[in-house]
BALUMLUM-955508 format. One line per field, with one value per residue: x, y, z of N, C-alpha, C in turn; residue in one letter. Coordinates in steps of 0.001 Angstrom, whole numbers, padded with zeros to 6 digits, always signed. Layout:
BEGIN
nxx: (X,...)
nyy: (Y,...)
nzz: (Z,...)
caxx: (X,...)
cayy: (Y,...)
cazz: (Z,...)
cxx: (X,...)
cyy: (Y,...)
czz: (Z,...)
aa: (A,...)
//
This chain:
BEGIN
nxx: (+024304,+025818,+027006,+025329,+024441,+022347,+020487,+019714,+016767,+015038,+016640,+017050,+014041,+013499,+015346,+013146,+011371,+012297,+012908,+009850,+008944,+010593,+009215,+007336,+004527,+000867,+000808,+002385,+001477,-000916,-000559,+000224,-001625,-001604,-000174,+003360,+004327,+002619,+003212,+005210,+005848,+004104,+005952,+008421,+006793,+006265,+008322,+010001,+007890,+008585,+011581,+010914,+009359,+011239,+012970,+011438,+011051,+013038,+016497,+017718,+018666,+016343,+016385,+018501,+016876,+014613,+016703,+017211,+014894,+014093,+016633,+015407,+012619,+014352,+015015,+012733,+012080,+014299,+013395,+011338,+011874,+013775,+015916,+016600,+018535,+018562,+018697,+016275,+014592,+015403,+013958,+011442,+011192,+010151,+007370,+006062,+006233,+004631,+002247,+001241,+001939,+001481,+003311,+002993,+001440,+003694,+005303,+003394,+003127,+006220,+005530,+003894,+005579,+007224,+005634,+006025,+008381,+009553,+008613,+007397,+004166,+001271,-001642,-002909,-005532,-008628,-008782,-005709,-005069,-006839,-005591,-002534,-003433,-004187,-002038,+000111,-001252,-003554,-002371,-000557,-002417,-003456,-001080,-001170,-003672,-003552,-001464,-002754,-004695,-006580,-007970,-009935,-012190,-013354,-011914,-009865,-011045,-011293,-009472,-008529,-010630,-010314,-007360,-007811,-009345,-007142,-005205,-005942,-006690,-004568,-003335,-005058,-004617,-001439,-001103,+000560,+003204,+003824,+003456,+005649,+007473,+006919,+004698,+001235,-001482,-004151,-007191,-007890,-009667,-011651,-010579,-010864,-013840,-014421,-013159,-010460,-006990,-005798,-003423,-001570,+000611,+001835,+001827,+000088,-002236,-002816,-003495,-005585,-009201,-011265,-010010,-011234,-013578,-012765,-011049,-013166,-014830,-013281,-012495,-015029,-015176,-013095,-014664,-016660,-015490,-014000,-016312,-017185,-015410,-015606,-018159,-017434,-015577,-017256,-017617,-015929,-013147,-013134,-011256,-009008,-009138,-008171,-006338,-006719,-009235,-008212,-006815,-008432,-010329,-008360,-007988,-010110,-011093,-008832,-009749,-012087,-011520,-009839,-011992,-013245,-011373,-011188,-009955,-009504,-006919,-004513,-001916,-002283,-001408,-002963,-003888,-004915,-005195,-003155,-004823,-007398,-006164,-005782,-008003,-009171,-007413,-008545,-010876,-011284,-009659,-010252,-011882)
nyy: (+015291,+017453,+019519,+018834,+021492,+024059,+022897,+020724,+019612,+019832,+017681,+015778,+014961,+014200,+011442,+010261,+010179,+008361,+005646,+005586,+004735,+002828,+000751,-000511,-000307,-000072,+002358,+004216,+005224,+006424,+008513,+010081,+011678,+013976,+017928,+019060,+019902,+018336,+015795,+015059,+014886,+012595,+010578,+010578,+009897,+007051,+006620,+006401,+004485,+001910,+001450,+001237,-001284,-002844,-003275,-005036,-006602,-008663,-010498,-010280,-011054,-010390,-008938,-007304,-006301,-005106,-003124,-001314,-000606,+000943,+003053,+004235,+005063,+007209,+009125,+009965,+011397,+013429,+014476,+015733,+017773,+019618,+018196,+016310,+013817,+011136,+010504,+009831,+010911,+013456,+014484,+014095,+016552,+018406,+018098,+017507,+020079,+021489,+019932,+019504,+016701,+013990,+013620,+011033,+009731,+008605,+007166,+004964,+003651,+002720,+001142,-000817,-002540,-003196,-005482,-007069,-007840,-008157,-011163,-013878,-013055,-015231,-016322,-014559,-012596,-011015,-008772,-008148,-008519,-006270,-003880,-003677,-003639,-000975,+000679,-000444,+000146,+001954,+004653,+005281,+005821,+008425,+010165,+010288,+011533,+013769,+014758,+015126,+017115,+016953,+017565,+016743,+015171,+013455,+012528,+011055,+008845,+008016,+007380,+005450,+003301,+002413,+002284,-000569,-001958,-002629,-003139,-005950,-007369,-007192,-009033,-011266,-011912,-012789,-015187,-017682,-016357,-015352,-017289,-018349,-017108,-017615,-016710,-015917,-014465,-014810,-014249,-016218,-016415,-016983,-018500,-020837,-021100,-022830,-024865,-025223,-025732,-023107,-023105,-024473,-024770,-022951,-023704,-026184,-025022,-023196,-025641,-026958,-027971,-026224,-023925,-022061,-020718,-019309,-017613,-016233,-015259,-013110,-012244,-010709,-008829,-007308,-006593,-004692,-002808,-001503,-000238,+001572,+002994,+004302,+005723,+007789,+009021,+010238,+012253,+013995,+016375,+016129,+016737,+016326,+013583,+012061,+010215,+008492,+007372,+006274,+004396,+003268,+002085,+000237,-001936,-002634,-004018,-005911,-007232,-008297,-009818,-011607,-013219,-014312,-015925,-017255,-019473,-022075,-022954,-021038,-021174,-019915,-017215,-013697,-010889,-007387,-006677,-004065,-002997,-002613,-000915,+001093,+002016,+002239,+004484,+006471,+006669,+007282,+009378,+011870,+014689)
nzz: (+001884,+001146,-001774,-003141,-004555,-005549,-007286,-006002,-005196,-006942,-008465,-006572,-006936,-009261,-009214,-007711,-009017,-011359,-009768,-008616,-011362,-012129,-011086,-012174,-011726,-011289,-010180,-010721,-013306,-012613,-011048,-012542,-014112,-011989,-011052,-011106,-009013,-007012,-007967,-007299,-005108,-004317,-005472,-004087,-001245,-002144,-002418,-000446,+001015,-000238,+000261,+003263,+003008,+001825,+003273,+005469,+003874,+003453,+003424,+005871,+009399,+011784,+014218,+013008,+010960,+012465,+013412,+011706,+010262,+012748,+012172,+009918,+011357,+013367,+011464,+010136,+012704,+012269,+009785,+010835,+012288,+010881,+009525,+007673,+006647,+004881,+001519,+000738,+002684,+002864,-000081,+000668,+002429,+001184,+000067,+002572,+004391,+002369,+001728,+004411,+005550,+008122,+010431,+012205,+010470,+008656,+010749,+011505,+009082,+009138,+011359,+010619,+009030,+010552,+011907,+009723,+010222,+012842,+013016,+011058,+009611,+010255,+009727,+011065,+013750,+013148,+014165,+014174,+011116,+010314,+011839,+010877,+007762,+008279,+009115,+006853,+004893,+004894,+006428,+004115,+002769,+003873,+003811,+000930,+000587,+001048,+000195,-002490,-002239,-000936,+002213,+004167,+006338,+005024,+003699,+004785,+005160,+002685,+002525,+004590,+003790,+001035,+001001,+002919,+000641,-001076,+000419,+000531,-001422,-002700,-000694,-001464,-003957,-003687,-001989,-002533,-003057,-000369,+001195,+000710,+001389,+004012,+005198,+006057,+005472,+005787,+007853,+010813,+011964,+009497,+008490,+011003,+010734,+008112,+008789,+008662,+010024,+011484,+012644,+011003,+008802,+006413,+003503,+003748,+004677,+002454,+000724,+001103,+000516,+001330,+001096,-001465,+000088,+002123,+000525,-000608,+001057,+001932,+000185,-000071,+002086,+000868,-001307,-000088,+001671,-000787,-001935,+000619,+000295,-002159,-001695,+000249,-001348,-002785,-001518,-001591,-003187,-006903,-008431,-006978,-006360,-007945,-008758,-006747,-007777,-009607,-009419,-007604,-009008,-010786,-008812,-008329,-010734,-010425,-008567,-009398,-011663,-009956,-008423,-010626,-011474,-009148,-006710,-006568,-007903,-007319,-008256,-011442,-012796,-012072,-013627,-014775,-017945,-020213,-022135,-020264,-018235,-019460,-020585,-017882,-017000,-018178,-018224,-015461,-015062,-015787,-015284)
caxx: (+023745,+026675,+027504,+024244,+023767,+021116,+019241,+019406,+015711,+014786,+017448,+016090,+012763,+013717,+016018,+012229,+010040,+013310,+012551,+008444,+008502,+011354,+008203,+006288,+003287,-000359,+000825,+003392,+000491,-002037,-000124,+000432,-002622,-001270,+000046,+003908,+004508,+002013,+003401,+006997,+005598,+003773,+006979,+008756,+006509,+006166,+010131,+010082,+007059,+009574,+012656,+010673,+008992,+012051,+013528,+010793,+010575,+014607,+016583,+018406,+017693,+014973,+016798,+018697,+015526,+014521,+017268,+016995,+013070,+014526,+017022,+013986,+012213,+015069,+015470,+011254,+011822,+014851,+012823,+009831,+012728,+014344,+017223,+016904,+019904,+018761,+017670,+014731,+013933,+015048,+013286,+009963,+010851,+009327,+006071,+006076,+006240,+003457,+000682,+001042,+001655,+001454,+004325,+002565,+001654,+005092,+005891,+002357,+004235,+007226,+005387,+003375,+006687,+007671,+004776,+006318,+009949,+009364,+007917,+006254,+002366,+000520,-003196,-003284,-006653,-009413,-008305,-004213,-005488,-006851,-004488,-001851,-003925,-004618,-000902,+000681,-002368,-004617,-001299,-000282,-003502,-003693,-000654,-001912,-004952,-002906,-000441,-003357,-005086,-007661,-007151,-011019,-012388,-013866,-010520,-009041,-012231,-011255,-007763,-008697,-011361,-009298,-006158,-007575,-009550,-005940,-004509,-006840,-006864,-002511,-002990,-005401,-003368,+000301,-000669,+001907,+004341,+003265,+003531,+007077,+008393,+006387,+003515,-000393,-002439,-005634,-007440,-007699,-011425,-012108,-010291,-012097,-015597,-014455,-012779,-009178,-006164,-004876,-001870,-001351,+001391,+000953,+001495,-001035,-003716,-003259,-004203,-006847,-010600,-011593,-009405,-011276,-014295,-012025,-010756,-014441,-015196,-012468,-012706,-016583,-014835,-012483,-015621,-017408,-014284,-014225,-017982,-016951,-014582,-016848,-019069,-016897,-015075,-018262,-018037,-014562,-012657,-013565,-010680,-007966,-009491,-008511,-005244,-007625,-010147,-007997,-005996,-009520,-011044,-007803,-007754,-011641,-010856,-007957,-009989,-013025,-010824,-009363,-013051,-013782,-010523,-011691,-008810,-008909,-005668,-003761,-000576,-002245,-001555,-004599,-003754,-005339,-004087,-003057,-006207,-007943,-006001,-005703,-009035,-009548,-007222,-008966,-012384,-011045,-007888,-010778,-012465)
cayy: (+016003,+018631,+019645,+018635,+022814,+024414,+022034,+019564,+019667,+019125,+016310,+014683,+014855,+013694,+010513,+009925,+009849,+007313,+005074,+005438,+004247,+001408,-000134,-000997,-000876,+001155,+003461,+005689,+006025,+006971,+009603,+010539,+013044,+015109,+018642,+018321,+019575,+017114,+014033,+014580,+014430,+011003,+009650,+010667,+009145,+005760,+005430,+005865,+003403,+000667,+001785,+000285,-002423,-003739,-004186,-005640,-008389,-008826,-011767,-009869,-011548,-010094,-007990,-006220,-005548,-003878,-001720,-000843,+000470,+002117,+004033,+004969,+006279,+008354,+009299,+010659,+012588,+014259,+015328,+016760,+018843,+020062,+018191,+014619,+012856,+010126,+011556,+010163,+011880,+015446,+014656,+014437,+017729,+019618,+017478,+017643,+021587,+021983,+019446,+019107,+015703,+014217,+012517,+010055,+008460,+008185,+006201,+004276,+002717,+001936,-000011,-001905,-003004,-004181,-006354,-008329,-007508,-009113,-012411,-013837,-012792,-016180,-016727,-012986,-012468,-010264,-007428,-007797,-008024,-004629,-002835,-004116,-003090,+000743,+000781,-000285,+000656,+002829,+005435,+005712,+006556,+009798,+010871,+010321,+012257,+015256,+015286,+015137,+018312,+017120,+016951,+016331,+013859,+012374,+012459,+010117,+007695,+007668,+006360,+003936,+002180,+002332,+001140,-001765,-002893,-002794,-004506,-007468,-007490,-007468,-010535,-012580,-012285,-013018,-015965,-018297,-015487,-015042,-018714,-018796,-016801,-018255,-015741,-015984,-013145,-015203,-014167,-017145,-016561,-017489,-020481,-022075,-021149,-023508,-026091,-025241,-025479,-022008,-023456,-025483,-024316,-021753,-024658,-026676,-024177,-023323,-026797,-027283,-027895,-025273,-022395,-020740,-020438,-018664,-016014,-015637,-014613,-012256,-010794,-009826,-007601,-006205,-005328,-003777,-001734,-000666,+000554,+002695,+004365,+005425,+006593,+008831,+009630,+010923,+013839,+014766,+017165,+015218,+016622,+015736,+012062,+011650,+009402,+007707,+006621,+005394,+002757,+001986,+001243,-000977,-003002,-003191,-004944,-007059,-008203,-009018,-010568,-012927,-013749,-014979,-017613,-018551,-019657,-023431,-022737,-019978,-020610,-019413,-015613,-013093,-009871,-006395,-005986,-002847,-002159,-002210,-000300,+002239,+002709,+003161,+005818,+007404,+006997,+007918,+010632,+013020,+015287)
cazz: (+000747,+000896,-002811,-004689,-005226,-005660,-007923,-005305,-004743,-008269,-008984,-005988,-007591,-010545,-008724,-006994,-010031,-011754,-008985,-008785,-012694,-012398,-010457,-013858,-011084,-011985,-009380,-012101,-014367,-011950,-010790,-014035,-013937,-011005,-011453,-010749,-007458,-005933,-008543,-007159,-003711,-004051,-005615,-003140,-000137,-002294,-002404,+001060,+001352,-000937,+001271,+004146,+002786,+001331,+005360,+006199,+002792,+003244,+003918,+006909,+010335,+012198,+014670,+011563,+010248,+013185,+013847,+010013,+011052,+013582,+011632,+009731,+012901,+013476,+010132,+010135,+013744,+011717,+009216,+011030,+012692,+009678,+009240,+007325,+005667,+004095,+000165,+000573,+003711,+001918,-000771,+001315,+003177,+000362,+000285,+004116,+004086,+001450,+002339,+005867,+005602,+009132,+011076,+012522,+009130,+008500,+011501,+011221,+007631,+009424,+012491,+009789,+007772,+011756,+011878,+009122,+010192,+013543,+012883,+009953,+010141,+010211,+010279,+012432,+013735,+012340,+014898,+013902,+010214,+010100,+011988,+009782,+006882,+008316,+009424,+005913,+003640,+005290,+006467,+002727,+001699,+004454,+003312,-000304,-000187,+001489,-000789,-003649,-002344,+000001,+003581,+004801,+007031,+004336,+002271,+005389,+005030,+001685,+002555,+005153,+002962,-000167,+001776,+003300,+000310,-001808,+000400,+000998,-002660,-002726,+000168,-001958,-005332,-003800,-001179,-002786,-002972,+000975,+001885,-000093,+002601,+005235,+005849,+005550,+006380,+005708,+008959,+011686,+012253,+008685,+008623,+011527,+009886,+007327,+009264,+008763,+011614,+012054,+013407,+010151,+008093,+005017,+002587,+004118,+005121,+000773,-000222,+001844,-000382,+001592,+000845,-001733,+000715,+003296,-000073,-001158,+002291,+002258,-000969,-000252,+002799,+000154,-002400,+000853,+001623,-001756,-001743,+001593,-000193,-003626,-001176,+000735,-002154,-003684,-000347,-001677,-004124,-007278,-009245,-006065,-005863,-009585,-008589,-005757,-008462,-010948,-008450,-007425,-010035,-011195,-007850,-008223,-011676,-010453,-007376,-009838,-011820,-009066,-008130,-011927,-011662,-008167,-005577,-006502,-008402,-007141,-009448,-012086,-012404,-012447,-013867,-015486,-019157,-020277,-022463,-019354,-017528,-019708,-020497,-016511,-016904,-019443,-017545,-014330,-014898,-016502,-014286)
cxx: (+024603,+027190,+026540,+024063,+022773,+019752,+018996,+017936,+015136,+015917,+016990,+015182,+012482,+014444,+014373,+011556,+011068,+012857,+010935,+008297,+008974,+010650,+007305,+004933,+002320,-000062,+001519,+002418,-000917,-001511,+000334,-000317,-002519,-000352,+001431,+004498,+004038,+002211,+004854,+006509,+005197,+004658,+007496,+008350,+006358,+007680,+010192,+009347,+008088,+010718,+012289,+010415,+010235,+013001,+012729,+010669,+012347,+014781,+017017,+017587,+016749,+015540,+017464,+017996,+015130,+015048,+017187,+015842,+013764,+015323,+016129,+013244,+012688,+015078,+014078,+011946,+012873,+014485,+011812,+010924,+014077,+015770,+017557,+017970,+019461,+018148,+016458,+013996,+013830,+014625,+011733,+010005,+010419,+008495,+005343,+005892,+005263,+002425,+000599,+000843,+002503,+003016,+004141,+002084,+002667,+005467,+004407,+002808,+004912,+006532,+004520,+004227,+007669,+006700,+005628,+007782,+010091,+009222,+007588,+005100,+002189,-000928,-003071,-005179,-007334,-008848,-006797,-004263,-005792,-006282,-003351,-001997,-004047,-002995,+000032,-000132,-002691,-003465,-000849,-000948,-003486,-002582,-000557,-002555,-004352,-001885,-001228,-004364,-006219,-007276,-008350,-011074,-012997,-012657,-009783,-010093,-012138,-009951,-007755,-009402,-010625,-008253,-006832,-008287,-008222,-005302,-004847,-006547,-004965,-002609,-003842,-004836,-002287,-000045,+000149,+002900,+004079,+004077,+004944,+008007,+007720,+005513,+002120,-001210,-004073,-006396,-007648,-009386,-012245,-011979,-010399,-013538,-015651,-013243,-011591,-008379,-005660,-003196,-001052,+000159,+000817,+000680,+000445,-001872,-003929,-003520,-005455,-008348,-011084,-011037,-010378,-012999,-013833,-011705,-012028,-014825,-014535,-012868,-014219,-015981,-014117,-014031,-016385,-016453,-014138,-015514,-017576,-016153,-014979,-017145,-018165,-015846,-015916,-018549,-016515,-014126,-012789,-011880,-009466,-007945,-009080,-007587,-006159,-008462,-009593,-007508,-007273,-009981,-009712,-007820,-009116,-011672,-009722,-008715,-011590,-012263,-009945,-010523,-013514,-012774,-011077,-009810,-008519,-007183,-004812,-002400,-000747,-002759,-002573,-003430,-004795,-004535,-004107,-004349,-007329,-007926,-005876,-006652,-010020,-009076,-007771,-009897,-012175,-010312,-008919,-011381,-013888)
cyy: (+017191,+018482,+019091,+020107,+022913,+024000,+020783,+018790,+018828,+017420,+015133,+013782,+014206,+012232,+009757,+008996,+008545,+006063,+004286,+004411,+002999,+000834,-000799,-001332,-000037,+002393,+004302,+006251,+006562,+008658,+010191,+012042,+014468,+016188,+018075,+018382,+018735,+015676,+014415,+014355,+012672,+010565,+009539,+009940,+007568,+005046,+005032,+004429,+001621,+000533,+000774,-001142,-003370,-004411,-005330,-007239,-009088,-009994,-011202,-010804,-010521,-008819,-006751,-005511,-004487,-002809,-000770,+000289,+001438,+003654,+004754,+005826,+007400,+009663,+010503,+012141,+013453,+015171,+016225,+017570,+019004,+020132,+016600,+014438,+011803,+010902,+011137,+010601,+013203,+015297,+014862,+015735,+018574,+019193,+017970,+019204,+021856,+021261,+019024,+017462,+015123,+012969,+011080,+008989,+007739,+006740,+004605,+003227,+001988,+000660,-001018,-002560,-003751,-005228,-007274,-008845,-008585,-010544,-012893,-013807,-014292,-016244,-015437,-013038,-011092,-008575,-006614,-007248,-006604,-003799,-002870,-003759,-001471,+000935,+000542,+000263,+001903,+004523,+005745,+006455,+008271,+010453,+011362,+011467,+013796,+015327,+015196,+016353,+017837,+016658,+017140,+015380,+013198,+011544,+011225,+008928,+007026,+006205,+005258,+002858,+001516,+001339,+000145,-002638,-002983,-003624,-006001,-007661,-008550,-009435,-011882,-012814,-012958,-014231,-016649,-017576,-015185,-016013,-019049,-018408,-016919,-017201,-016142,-015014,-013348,-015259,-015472,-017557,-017434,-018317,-021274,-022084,-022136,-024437,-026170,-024860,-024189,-022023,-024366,-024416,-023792,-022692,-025458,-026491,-023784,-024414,-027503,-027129,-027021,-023966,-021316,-020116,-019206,-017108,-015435,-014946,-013116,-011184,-009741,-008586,-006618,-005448,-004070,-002246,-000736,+000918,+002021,+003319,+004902,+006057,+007823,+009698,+010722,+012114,+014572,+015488,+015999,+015129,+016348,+014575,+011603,+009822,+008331,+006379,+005860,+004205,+002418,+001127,+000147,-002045,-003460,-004393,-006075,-008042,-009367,-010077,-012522,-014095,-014440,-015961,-018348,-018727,-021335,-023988,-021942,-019757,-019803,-018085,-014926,-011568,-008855,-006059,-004444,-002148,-001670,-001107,+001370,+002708,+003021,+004586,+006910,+008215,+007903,+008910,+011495,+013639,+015469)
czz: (+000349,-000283,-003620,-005134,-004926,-006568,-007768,-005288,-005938,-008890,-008147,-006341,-008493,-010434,-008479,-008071,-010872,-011084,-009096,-010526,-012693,-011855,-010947,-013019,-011914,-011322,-010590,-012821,-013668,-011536,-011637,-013743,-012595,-011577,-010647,-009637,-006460,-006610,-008162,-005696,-003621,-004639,-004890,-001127,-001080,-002242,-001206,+001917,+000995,+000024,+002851,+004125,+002167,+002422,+005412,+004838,+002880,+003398,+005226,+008023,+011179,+013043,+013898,+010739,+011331,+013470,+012570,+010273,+011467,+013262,+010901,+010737,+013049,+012625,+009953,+011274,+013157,+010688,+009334,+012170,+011982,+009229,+008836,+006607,+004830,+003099,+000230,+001414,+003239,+000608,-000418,+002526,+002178,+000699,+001867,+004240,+003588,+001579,+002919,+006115,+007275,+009587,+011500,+011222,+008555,+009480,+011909,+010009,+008167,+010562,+011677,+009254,+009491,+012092,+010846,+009215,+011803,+013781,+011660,+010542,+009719,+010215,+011588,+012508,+013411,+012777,+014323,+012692,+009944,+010516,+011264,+008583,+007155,+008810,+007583,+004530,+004016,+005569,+005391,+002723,+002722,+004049,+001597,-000606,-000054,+000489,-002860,-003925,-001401,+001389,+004453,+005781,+005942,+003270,+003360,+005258,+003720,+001830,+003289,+004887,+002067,+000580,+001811,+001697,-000932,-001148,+001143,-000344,-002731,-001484,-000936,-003355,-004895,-002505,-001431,-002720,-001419,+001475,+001605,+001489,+004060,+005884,+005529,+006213,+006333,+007215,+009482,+011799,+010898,+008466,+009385,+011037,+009039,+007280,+008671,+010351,+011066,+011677,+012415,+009412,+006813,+003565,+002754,+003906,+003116,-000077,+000400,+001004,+000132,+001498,-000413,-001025,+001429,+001891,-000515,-000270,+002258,+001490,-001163,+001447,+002399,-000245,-001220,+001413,+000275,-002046,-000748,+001229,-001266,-002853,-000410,+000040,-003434,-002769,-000691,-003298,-005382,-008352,-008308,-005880,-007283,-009333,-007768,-006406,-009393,-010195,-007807,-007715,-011002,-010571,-007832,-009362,-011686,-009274,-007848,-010861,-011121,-008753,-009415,-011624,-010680,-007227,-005686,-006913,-008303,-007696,-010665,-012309,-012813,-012440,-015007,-016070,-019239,-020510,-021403,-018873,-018354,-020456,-019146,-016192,-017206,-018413,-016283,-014075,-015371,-015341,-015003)
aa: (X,X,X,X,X,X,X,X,X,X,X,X,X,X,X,X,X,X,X,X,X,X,X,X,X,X,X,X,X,X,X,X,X,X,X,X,X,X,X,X,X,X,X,X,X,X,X,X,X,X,X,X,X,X,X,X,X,X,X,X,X,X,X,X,X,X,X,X,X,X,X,X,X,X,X,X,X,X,X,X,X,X,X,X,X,X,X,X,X,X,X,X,X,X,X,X,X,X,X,X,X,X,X,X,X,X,X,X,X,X,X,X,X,X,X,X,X,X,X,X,X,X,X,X,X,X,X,X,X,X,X,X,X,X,X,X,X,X,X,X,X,X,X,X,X,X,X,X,X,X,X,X,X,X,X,X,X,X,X,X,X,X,X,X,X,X,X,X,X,X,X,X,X,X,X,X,X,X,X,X,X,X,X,X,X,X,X,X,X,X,X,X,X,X,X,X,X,X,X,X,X,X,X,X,X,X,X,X,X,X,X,X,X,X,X,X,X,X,X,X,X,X,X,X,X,X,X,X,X,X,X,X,X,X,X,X,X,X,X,X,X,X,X,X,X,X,X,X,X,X,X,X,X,X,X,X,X,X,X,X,X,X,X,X,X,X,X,X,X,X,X,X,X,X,X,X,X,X,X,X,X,X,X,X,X,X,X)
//
């Protein structure tokens, strides 16, 4: 970083939020409504979040991926002793500094993005499932809510509901994009309830007459996840949860959404148009 100056910090910042947008996700415009010291922070932990996740979706072989993590690892314990190199590590030593955002969430990300870096996930059981989910979901969201102004216990209840029901939601949208690269995170338990092999392959276990039993199942543990996070988002700062509510209430409408096509057809894509979404913003970015 020797010779960015003194408006390193800000150019960073400004490299971050470049990044956060080239993502054409809901996340850019959710975070829209944040004041801008705490919207350069969450750009800043979502590059890092992409940075990992992009090891872990790579073609690299498996061990390359890991040591990759690893440099990550390193890369964290350098920054929570005040001396990271990679830019997107000194770009999250401001964030880090100002809303005590915790180390261990950091490295909670990375061991979730080794879950898929390791192995492909297959049919994981209900137990792997959710740690997996509070490890790549649920760890966002705590450094989320802290870097959104609330740093309650109810503000982490927020993040571990939220998280997981986003990304139950993210698993039952992209199973073909899953199965492409040989993953299925459709828990194991559900697909013997309804007389699928496990042990079947991801193409298989997705043409099976029973698959959209197994996502209906699922997706009623997203909506319940959801629920637990209104509610504990109804014990928190209302105008810090703004970002919280709006990516709720989009994943609430992409996951009702999914449930109107149904799972018999999973090629054909389910998405929330704009008008939607940007009259969730509306509803939800107001205080």
């Amino acid at each position: 970083m020797v010779g960015w100056g003194r408006d390193a910090p800000d150019a960073l910042a400004q490299a971050m939020a470049v990044r956060a947008r080239a993502s054409g996700s809901s996340f850019y415009a959710a975070m829209g409504v944040l004041p801008r010291v705490r919207r350069d922070a969450m750009y800043a932990i979502y590059v890092f979040c992409r940075e990992v996740d992009d090891i872990a979706d790579g073609s690299a072989p498996a061990a390359d991926k890991r040591r990759q993590l690893d440099e990550w690892r390193r890369e964290v314990d350098a920054l929570y002793g005040g001396l990271p190199r990679h830019p997107v590590a000194v770009a999250l030593k401001r964030a880090v500094e100002r809303f005590q955002l915790r180390r261990d969430d950091f490295m909670a990300v990375i061991d979730g993005m080794a879950m898929d870096a390791d192995a492909e996930i297959r049919a994981p059981d209900m137990a792997t499932l959710d740690l997996y989910c509070a490890r790549v979901a649920g760890a966002v969201g705590r450094l989320s809510v802290r870097a959104f102004g609330d740093t309650s216990a109810r503000a982490d209840e927020v993040a571990d509901a939220l998280g997981r029901a986003l990304q139950l939601t993210n698993i039952l949208r992209d199973l073909a994009e899953d199965a492409a690269r040989g993953r299925l995170y459709l828990p194991r338990e559900l697909l013997a309830a309804n007389g699928i092999d496990a042990e079947a392959s991801p193409d298989r276990i997705l043409a099976h007459p029973a698959l959209p039993l197994v996502c209906a199942s699922l997706a009623q543990q997203a909506v319940g996840s959801f629920d637990r996070a209104a509610d504990a988002m109804a014990a928190c700062s209302r105008r810090a949860m703004r970002p919280a509510r709006i990516m709720g209430a989009v994943y609430r409408a992409l996951l009702d959404e999914l449930l109107v096509r149904g799972w018999g057809d999973i090629s054909r894509p389910v998405r929330v148009s704009r008008a939607v979404k940007l009259w969730l913003l509306l509803r939800h970015g107001l205080v």
